[in-house]
C-alpha positions as CSV (number, residue, x, y, z in Angstrom):
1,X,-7.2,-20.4,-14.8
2,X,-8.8,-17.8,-12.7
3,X,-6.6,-17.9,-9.5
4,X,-6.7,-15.1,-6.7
5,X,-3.5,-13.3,-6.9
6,X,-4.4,-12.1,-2.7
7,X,-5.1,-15.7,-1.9
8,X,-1.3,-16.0,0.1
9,X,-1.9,-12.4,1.1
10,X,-5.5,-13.2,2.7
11,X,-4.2,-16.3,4.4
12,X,-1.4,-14.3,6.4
13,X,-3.7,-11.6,7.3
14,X,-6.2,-13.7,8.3
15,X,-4.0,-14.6,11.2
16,X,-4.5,-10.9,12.7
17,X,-6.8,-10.0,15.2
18,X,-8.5,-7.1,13.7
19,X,-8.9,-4.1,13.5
20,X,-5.4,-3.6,13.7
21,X,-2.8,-1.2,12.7
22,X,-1.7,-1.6,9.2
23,X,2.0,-1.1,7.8
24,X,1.9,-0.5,3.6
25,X,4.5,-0.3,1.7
26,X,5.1,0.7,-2.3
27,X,8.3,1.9,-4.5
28,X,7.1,4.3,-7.0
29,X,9.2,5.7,-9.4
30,X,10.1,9.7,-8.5
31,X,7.2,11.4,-10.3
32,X,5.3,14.0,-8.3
33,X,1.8,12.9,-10.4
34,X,2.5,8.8,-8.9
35,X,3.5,9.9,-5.8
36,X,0.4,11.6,-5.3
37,X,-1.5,9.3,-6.6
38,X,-0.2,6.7,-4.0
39,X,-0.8,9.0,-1.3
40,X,-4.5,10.1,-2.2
41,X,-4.9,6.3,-1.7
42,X,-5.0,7.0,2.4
43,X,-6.6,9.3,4.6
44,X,-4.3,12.2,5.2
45,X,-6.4,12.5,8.5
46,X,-5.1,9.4,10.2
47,X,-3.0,7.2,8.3
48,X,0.6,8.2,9.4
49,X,3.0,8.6,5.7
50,X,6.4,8.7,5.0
51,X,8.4,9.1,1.9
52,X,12.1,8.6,1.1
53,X,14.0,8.8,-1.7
54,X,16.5,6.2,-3.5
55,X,20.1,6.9,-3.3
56,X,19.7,7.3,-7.0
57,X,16.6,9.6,-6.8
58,X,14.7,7.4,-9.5
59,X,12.7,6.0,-6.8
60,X,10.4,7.1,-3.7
61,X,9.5,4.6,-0.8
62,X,5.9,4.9,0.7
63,X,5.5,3.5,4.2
64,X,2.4,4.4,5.5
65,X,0.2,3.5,9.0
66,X,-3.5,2.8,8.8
67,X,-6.1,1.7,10.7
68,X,-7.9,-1.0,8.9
69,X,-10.9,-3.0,9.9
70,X,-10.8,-6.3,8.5
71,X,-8.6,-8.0,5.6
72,X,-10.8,-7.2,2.9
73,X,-10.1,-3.7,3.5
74,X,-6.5,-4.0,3.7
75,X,-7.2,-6.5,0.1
76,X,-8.8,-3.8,-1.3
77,X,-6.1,-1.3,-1.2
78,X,-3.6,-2.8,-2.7
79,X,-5.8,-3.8,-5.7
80,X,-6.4,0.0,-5.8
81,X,-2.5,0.6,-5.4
82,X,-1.6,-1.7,-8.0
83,X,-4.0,0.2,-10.8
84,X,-0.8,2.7,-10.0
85,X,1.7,2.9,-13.3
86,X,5.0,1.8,-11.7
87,X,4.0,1.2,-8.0
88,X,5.1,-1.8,-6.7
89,X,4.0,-3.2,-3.0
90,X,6.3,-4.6,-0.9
């Protein structure tokens, strides 16, 4: 039962008109060593990043703006963003 967990994800992307623009987001949990983690995943060149913290402070949104190619690249982010302890993509 090998099924591709970005199947869905690939099919709505594939829709796009690329390259194009593209929004990610994550919740991490508030530790300094994830956050960082999350960020080294972009360019700090180009891709536009912004944190924010939960009301609670447990938690740090990542929104960040990328230019990406094709869907395969965008794919292949967020199976590097999930190898992160805690991150989850929105």
């Amino acid at each position: 039962m090998s099924q591709n967990p970005w199947k869905g994800l690939r099919e709505k992307l594939e829709e796009r008109n690329w390259p194009e623009i593209y929004l990610f987001k994550f919740i991490v949990p508030a530790d300094n060593q994830i956050i960082a983690q999350a960020e080294s995943l972009f360019d700090s060149d180009t891709a536009q990043i912004e944190l924010r913290k939960s009301k609670t402070g447990k938690f740090v949104s990542i929104s960040a703006k990328e230019m990406m190619m094709n869907v395969d690249s965008v794919i292949e982010r967020y199976e590097e963003a999930v190898k992160i302890p805690g991150l989850m993509a929105l």
